[in-house]
VONU-696350 format. One line per 3 residues: for each residue x, y, z of C-alpha. Coordinates in Angstrom, 2 decimals, decimal comma. Last residue first. Layout:
<lumlums>
X/Y/Z; ...
</lumlums>
This chain:
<lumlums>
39,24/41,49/16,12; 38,80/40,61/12,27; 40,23/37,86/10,05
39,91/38,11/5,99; 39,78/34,70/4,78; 35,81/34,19/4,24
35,16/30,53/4,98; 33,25/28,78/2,58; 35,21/26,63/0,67
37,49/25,83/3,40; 34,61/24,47/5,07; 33,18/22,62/2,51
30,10/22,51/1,07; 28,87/19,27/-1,09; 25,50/19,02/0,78
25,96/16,74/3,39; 23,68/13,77/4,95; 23,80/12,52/8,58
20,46/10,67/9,19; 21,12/9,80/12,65; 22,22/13,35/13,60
22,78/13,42/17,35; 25,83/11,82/17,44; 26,70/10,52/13,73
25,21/7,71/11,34; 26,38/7,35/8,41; 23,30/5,58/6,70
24,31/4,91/2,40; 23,54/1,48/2,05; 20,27/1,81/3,90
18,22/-1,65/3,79; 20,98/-4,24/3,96; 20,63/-5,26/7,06
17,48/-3,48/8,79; 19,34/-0,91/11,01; 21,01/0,01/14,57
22,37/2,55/16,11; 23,92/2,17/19,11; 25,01/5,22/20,90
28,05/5,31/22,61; 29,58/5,48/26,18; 32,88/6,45/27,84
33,51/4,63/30,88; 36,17/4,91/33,91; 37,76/8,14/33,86
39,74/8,74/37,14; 39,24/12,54/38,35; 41,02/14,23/40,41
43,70/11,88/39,29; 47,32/14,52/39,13; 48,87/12,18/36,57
45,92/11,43/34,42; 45,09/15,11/34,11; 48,43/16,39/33,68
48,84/13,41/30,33; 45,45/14,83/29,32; 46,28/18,15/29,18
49,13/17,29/27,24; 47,94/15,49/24,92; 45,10/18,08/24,43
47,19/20,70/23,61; 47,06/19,55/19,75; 43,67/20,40/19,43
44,29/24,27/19,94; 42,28/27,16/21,51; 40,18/24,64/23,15
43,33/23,01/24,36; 44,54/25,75/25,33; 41,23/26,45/27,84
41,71/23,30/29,28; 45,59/23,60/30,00; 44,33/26,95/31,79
41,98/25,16/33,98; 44,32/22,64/34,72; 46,87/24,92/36,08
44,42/27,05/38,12; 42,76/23,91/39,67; 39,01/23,53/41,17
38,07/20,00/41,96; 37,77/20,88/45,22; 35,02/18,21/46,05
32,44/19,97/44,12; 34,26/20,98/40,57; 31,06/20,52/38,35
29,55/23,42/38,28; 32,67/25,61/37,97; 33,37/27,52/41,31
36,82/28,27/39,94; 37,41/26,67/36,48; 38,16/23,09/37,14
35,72/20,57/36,59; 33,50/23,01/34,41; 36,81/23,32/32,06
36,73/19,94/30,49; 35,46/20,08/27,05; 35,61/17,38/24,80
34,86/19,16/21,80; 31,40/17,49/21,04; 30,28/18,95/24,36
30,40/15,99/27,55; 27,73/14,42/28,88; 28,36/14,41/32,41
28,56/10,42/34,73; 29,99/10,29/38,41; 30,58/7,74/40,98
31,70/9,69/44,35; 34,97/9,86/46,49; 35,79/10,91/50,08
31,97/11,49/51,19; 30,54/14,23/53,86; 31,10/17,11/50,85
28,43/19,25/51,80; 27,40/19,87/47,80; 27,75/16,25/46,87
25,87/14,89/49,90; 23,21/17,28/48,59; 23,00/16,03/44,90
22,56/12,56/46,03; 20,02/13,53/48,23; 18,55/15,20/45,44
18,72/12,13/43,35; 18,33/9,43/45,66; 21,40/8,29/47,74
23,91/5,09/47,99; 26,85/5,75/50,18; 29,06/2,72/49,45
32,05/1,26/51,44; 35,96/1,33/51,04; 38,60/-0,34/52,89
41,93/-0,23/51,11; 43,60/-3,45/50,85; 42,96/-5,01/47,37
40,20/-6,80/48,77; 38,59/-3,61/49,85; 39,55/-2,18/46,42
37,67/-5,31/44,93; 34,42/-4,70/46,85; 34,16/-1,27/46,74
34,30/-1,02/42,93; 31,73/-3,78/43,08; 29,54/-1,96/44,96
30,47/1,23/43,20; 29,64/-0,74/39,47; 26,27/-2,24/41,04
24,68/1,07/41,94; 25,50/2,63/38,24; 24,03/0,13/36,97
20,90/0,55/39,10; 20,73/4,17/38,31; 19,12/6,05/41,32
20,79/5,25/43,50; 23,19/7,99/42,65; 26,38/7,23/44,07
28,77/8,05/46,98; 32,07/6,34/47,75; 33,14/6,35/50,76
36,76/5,25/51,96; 36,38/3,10/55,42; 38,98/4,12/57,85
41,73/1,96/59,44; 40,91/1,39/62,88; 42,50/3,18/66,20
39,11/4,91/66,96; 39,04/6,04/63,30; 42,53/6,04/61,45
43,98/7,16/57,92; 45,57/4,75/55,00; 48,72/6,00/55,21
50,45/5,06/51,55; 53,62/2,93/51,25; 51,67/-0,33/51,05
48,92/1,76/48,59; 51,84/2,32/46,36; 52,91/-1,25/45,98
49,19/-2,96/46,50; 48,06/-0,76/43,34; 51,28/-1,84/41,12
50,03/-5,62/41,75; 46,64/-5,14/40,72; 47,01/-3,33/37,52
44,34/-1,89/35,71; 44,93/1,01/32,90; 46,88/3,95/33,74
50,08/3,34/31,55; 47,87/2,18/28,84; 46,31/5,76/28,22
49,38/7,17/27,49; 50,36/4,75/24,46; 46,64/4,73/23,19
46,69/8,52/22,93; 42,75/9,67/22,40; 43,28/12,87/20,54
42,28/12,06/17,20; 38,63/11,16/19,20; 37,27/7,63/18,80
38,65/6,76/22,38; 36,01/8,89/23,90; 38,22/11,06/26,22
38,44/11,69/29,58; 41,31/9,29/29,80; 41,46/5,90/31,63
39,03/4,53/29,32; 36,31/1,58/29,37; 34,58/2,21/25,66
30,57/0,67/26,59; 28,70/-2,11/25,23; 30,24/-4,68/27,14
26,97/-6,04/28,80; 26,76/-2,98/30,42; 27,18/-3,34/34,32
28,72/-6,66/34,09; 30,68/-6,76/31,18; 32,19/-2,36/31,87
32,70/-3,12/35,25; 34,91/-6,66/34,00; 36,82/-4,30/31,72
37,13/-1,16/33,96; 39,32/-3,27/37,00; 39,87/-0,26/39,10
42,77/-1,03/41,28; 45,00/1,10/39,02; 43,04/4,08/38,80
43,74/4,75/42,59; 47,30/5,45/42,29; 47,16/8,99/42,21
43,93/9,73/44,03; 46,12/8,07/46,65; 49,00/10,40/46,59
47,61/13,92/47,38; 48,51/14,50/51,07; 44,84/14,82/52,69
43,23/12,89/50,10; 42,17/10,30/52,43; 40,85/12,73/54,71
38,46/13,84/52,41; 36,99/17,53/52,65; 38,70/19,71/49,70
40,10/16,70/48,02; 36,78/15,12/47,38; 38,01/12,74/44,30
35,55/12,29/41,66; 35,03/8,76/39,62; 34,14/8,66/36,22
31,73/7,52/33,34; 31,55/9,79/30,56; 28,42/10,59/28,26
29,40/11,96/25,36; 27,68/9,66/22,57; 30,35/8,62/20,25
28,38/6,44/17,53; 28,60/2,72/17,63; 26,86/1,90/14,27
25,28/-1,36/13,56; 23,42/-3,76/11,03; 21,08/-5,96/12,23
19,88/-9,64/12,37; 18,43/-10,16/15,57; 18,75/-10,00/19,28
18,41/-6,48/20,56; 19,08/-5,45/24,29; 16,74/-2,53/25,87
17,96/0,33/27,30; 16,15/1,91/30,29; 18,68/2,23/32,64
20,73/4,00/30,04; 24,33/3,49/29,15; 23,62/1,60/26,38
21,59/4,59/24,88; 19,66/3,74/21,45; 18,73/4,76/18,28
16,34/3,33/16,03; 15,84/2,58/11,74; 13,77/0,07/10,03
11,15/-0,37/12,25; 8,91/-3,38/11,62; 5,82/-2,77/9,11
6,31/-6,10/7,49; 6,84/-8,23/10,69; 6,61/-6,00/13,79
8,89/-8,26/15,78; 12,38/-7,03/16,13; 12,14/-3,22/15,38
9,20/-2,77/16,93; 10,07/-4,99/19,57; 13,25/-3,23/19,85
10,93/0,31/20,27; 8,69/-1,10/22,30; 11,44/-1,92/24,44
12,63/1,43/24,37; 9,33/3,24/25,97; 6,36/4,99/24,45
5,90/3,77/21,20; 4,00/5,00/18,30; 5,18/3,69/14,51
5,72/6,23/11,85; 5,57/5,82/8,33; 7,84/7,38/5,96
6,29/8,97/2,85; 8,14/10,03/-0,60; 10,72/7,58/0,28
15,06/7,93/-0,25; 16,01/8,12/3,10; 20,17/8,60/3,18
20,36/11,83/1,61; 21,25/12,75/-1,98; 20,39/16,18/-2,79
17,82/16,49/-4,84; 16,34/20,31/-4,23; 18,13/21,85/-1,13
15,57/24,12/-0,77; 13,19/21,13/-0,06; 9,74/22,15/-2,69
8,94/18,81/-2,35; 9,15/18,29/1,43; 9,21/14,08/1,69
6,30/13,31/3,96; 6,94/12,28/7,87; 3,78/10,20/8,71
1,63/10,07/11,74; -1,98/8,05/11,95; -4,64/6,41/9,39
-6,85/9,81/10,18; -4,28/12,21/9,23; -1,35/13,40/10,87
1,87/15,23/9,50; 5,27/16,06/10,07; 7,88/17,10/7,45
10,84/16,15/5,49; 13,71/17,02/3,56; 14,95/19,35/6,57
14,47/23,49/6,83; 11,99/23,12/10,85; 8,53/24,52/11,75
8,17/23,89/15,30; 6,48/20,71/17,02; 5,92/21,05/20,51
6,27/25,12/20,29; 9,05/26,94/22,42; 11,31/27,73/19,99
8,35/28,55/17,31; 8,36/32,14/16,66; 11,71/32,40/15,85
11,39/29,91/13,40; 14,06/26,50/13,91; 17,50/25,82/14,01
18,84/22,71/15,26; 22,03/23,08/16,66; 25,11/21,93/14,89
27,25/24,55/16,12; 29,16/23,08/18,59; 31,41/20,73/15,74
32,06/24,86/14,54; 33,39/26,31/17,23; 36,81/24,34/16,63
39,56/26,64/16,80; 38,22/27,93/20,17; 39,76/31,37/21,74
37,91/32,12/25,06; 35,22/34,31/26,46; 33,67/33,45/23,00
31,03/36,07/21,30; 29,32/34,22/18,26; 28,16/36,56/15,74
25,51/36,40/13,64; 25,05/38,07/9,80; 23,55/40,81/7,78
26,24/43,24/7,40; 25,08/45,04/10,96; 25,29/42,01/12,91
22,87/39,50/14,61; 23,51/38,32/18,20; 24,33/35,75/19,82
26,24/36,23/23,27; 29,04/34,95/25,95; 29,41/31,62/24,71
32,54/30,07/26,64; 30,20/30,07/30,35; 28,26/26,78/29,75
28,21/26,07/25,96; 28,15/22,68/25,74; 25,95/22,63/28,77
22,94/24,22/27,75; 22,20/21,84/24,64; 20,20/19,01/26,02
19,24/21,12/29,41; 17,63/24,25/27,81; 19,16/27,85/28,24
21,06/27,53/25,61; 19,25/26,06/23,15; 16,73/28,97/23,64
19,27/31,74/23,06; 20,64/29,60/19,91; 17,33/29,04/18,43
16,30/32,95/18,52; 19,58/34,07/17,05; 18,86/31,49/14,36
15,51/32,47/13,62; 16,74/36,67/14,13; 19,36/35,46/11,56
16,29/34,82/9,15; 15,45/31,73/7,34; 13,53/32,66/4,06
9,91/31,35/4,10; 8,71/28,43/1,46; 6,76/26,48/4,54
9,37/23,92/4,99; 11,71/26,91/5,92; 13,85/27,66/3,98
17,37/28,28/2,67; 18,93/29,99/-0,12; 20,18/32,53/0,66
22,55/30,25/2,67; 23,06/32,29/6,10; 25,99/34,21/6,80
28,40/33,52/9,91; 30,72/35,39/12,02; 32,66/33,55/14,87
34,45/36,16/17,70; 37,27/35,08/19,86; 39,71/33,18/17,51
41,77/35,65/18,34; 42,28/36,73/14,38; 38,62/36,73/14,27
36,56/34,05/12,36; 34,81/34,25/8,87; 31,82/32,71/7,86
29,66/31,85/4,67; 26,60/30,17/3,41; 25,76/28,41/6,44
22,49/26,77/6,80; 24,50/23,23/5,72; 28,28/23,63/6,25
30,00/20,85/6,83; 31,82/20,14/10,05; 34,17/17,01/10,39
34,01/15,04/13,89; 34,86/11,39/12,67; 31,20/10,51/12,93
29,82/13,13/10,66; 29,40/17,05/12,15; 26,54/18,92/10,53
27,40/23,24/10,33; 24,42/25,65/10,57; 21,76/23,39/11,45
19,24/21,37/9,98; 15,86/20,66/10,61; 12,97/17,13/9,99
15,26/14,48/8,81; 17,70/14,48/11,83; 14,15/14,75/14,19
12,80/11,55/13,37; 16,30/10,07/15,03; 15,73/12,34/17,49
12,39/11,52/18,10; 13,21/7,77/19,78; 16,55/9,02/21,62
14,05/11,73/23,81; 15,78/15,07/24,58; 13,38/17,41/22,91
15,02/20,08/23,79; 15,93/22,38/20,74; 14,76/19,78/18,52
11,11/20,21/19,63; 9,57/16,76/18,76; 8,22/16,28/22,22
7,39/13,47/23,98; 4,09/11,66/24,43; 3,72/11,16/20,74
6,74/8,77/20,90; 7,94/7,55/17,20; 8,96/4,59/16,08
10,37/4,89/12,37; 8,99/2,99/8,99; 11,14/2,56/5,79
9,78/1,47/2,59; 13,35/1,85/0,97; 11,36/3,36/-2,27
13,68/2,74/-5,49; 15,71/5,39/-6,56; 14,57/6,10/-10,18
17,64/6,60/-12,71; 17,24/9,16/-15,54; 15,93/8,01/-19,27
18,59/7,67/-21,70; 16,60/7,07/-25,36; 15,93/10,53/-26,27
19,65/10,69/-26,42; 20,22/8,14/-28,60; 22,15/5,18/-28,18
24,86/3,42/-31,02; 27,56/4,32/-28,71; 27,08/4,63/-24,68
26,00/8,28/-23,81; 27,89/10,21/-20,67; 26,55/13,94/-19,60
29,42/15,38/-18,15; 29,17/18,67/-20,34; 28,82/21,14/-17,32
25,72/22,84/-19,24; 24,52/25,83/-16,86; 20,84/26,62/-16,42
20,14/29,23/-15,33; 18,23/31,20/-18,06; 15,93/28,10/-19,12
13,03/29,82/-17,80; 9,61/27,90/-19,12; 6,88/29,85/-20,55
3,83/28,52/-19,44; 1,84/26,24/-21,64; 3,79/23,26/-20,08
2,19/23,51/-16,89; 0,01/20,62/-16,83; 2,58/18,21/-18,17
4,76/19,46/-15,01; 2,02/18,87/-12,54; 1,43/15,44/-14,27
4,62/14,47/-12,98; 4,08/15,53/-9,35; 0,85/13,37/-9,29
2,60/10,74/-10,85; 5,21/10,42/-7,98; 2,71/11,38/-5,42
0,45/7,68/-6,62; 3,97/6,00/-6,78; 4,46/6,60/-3,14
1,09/5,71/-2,43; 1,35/2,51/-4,10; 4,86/1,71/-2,41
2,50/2,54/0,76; 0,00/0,00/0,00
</lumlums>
């Protein structure tokens, strides 16, 4: 029925342009390139132009969440969501930016101050012009929302439009790399805070009385650029929790999702056992352990939080708690990043024997003559989490230092972290595209509780946002100072009909990561300004 349908719009569309042939037709820009090929002995009239076939593809949907992009946090929508806006720049899975809104920028010679022009070109699904006052508008709401708030916590000073017609992004800070943070869905000004805002992707949102359906947008400004979904009409299926969605994807026979993202890492994920294709798609969300060095006894001369990565046994944490579906690191790093060193990151990994040797030459401190019992707080919460500090506390009371659990509700959780009765807790961010580290230790940053807060670091953090390559070294301070030991990074899973969507490159947060030829050398205006 729906290949049917499909073919029903096709011919519909077709007979449109029969219809108006009595009007003249503008030929004025159109531009012969000459790479037309013809085989020998066939004439032109006989080359007819390749028809993609329909994929047939259906996506779960949950009506009970929204399909605001800006924060709209749900995994189900956001994959519905990658064919529905765009942003300014799209970042694939290696971390490239393309342009895609963006017509044109130019950056300051401090790297301070990001200008960029909008595509003339682009519009709404409607047929109106994006403005700078939509994009403004999307950027002031992003960043006040959860989903997107963080990634630019304190660096973004302002948006704002400019006099020549463009928007500037204010920095507190030089970043060379501004660009993998600006992949935020933009959306009318009008709409930020509506359920289901007008948005500049291939498709659109609609209802009618046999249920939801994203429909191809033919007037797309982007005309027929080659994305991954090729249908006229994508079907969606309601769910309202992740194992609807595998069952969906598992069991619903000839109208069984095609397409679905998932979290590992979440309590609520749901383990698929078919025949699939998969991406594992850097996700952000660390895994780590804090160090209270402001209030801890145990930290009271600064080696133990230097030793204490190597009675952490990541791999068997990483089996039980996750079923292995997780990147165990020893750097805060996801280990897909350029700036993941192997080398370093080996001489930190789990090592029984080295952890007895220091910890025999540390003093572990007293309580009523008995060796004290390390704490380690965590978020109740999250039964995984819950499991990995037991059994963290387990094996480095085995190993010889005596350490117990504090396990606390949310805002409990939140307030033993603030008063600081606990010597180490279990913690998990999501961090920015970049990598970002400077909430740990910029001076009453949000997440340096415990003391966290160190000059030195700070600024290593901030270089390496002005430059890639200082990350090595940041990273190599980080790992030998241990106020924080990185335990987890996670991914998303991704996962596909086999065979059904040759070209699906997944990346984080854009399922459906398409380009459109731009480049970011060939946009960028060279001329640098304060």
């Amino acid at each position: 029925m729906k290949r049917i349908i499909s073919l029903l719009l096709a011919l519909a569309m077709m007979l449109g342009v029969f219809t108006g042939c009595g009007n003249k037709i503008d030929n004025s820009a159109y531009v012969p390139t000459g790479d037309a090929i013809v085989m020998e002995d066939q004439d032109l009239e006989d080359i007819q132009p390749e028809e993609e076939e329909d994929q047939e593809l259906y996506l779960a949907y949950n009506p009970e969440h929204s399909l605001n992009p800006l924060f709209g946090s749900d995994y189900i929508n956001r994959v519905l969501m990658s064919l529905m806006y765009q942003p300014l720049f799209a970042v694939d899975n290696k971390k490239n930016p393309t342009p895609i809104l963006c017509g044109r920028y130019r950056v300051s010679a401090n790297q301070r101050n990001w200008f960029v022009y909008l595509d003339p070109n682009a519009k709404f699904s409607d047929g109106s012009k994006v403005t700078v006052e939509d994009v403004v508008a999307s950027y002031n709401t992003a960043m006040e929302n959860d989903y997107y708030r963080n990634r630019f916590l304190m660096h973004l000073i302002r948006v704002e439009a400019t006099e020549d017609g463009g928007i500037q992004f204010a920095l507190d800070t030089p970043m060379d790399d501004l660009p993998l943070l600006l992949d935020v869905p933009i959306v009318k000004a009008s709409d930020v805070d509506a359920i289901l805002p007008l948005g500049t992707g291939p498709y659109v949102y609609a209802e009618d009385l046999s249920g939801a359906t994203l429909k191809r947008n033919e007037n797309w400004w982007c005309g027929n650029t080659k994305i991954p979904a090729k249908d006229l009409i994508i079907d969606l299926i309601e769910v309202s929790s992740q194992a609807e969605v595998r069952d969906a994807f598992q069991f619903g026979g000839d109208k069984s999702v095609s397409v679905v993202c998932t979290n590992p890492m979440s309590d609520s994920f749901a383990e698929y056992r078919c025949d699939y294709e998969l991406w594992e798609i850097e996700s952000g969300y660390m895994l780590y352990i804090g160090c209270n060095i402001l209030y801890s006894e145990h930290f009271d001369d600064g080696t133990l939080r230097t030793f204490l990565t190597y009675g952490i046994d990541r791999e068997t944490l990483a089996q039980d708690a996750y079923k292995g579906l997780v990147d165990t690191v020893t750097l805060p790093c996801s280990p897909a990043e350029v700036y993941y060193n192997k080398s370093l990151a080996a001489n930190y990994e789990y090592s029984p024997m080295k952890f007895i040797d220091y910890l025999s030459r540390y003093r572990i401190p007293l309580k009523d003559g008995a060796q004290k019992q390390m704490v380690l707080l965590v978020n109740s919460e999250d039964s995984a989490r819950v499991r990995i500090a037991r059994n963290i506390a387990e094996e480095l009371t085995e190993l010889g230092l005596p350490t117990g659990t504090l396990e606390c509700k949310g805002s409990t959780f939140k307030n033993v972290l603030v008063a600081g009765t606990y010597d180490i807790y279990l913690g998990m961010t999501r961090l920015s595209p970049n990598m970002d580290l400077t909430e740990f230790f910029r001076p009453y940053g949000e997440m340096s509780r415990g003391g966290l807060q160190h000059e030195t670091i700070y600024s290593m953090c901030l270089n390496a946002l002005e430059n890639s390559g200082n990350y090595y070294n940041l990273y190599q301070k980080l790992a030998q100072d241990g106020r924080i030991i990185p335990l987890m990074f996670g991914h998303y899973n991704v996962y596909a009909e086999r065979g059904l969507m040759p070209d699906l490159a997944p990346a984080r947060d854009n399922v459906f990561y398409y380009s459109l030829g731009k480049t970011m050398e060939g946009t960028m205006i060279e001329e640098t300004y304060e």
